[in-house]
C-alpha positions in Angstrom: 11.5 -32.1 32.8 13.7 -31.1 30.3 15.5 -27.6 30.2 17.7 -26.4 27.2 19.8 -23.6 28.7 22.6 -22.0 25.9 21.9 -25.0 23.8 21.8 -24.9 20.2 18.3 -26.8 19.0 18.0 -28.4 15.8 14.5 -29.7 15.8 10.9 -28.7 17.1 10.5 -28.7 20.9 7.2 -30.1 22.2 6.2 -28.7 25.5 3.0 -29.1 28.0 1.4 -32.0 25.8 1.6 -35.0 24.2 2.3 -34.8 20.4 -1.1 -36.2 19.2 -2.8 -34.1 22.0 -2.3 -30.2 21.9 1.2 -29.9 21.9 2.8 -26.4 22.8 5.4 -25.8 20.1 8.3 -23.7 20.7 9.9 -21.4 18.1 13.5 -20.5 18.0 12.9 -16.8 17.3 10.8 -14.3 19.3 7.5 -13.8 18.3 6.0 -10.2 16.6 3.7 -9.1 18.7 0.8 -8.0 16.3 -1.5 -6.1 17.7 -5.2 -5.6 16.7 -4.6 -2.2 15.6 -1.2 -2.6 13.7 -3.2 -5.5 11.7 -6.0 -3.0 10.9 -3.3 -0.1 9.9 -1.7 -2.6 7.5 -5.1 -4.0 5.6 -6.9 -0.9 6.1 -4.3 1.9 6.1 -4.4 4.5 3.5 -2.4 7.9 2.9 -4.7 10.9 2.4 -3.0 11.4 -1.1 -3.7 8.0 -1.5 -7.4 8.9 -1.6 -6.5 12.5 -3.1 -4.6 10.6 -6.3 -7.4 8.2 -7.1 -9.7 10.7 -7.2 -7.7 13.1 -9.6 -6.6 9.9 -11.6 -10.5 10.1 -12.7 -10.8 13.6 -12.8 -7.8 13.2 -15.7 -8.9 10.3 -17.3 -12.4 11.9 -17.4 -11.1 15.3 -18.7 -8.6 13.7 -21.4 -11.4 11.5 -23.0 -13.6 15.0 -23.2 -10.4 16.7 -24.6 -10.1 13.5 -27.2 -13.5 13.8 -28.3 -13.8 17.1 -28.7 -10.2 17.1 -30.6 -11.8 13.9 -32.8 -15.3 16.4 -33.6 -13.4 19.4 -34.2 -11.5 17.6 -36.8 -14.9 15.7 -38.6 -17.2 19.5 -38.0 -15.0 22.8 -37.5 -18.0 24.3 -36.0 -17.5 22.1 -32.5 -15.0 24.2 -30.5 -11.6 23.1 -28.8 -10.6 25.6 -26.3 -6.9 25.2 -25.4 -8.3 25.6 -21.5 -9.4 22.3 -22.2 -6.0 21.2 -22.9 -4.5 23.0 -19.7 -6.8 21.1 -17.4 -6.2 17.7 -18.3 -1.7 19.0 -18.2 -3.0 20.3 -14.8 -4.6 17.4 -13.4 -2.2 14.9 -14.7 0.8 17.2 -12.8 -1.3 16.8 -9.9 -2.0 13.5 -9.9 1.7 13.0 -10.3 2.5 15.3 -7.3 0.3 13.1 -5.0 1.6 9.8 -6.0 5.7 11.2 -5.0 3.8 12.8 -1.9 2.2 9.3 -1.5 5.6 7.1 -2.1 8.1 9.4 0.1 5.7 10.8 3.5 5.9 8.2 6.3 2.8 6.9 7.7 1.3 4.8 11.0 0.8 1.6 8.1 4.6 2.1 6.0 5.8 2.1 9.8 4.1 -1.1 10.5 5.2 -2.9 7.9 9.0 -1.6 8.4 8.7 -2.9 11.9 8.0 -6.6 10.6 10.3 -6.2 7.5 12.8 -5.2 10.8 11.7 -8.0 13.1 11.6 -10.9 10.5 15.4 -9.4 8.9 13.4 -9.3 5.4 14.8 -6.7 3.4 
């Protein structure tokens, strides 16, 4: 038996097992400790305004393609009206968006936490 006490190793260790027969392999740092549920937070893991920006992404896109085409028939028949409210909501829902995105990027949550903790572990900046 073979012990490597304050030694400085240089190659892959085999332990309990022949190298062609399920070989133990030791690693020269210590090991993250994943559990099931930090591997679920970081694949699954999403920020409420995560949810909240996608949704008023397409409430803008939706409202500025209305605002578009109503701009485009207003201009080919005067009689199609353009109401500047129109205008306000799509400003308003774009500002919004916005908001949640910066909310989204700068709150902490259980998943950014995660991933900090192996950025941490594994010195990966």
């Amino acid at each position: 038996m073979t012990t490597f006490n304050n030694k400085e190793i240089h190659q892959t260790v085999y332990i309990n097992g022949k190298i062609n027969i399920n070989p133990s392999i030791t690693i020269l740092h210590t090991p993250y400790l994943l559990e099931k549920y930090d591997f679920d937070k970081v694949i699954n893991g999403k920020h409420f305004f995560s949810d909240l920006s996608t949704v008023l992404k397409g409430i803008w896109i939706g409202l500025t393609i209305n605002t578009v085409a109503k701009f485009i028939g207003n201009l080919v028949d005067k009689n199609i009206s353009f109401d500047k409210w129109e205008v306000y909501a799509v400003l308003i829902s774009l500002f919004c968006y916005f908001i949640c995105l910066i909310i989204e990027r700068f709150i902490p949550t259980e998943r950014k936490r995660i991933i900090n903790d192996i950025k941490s572990h594994f010195n990966i900046k």
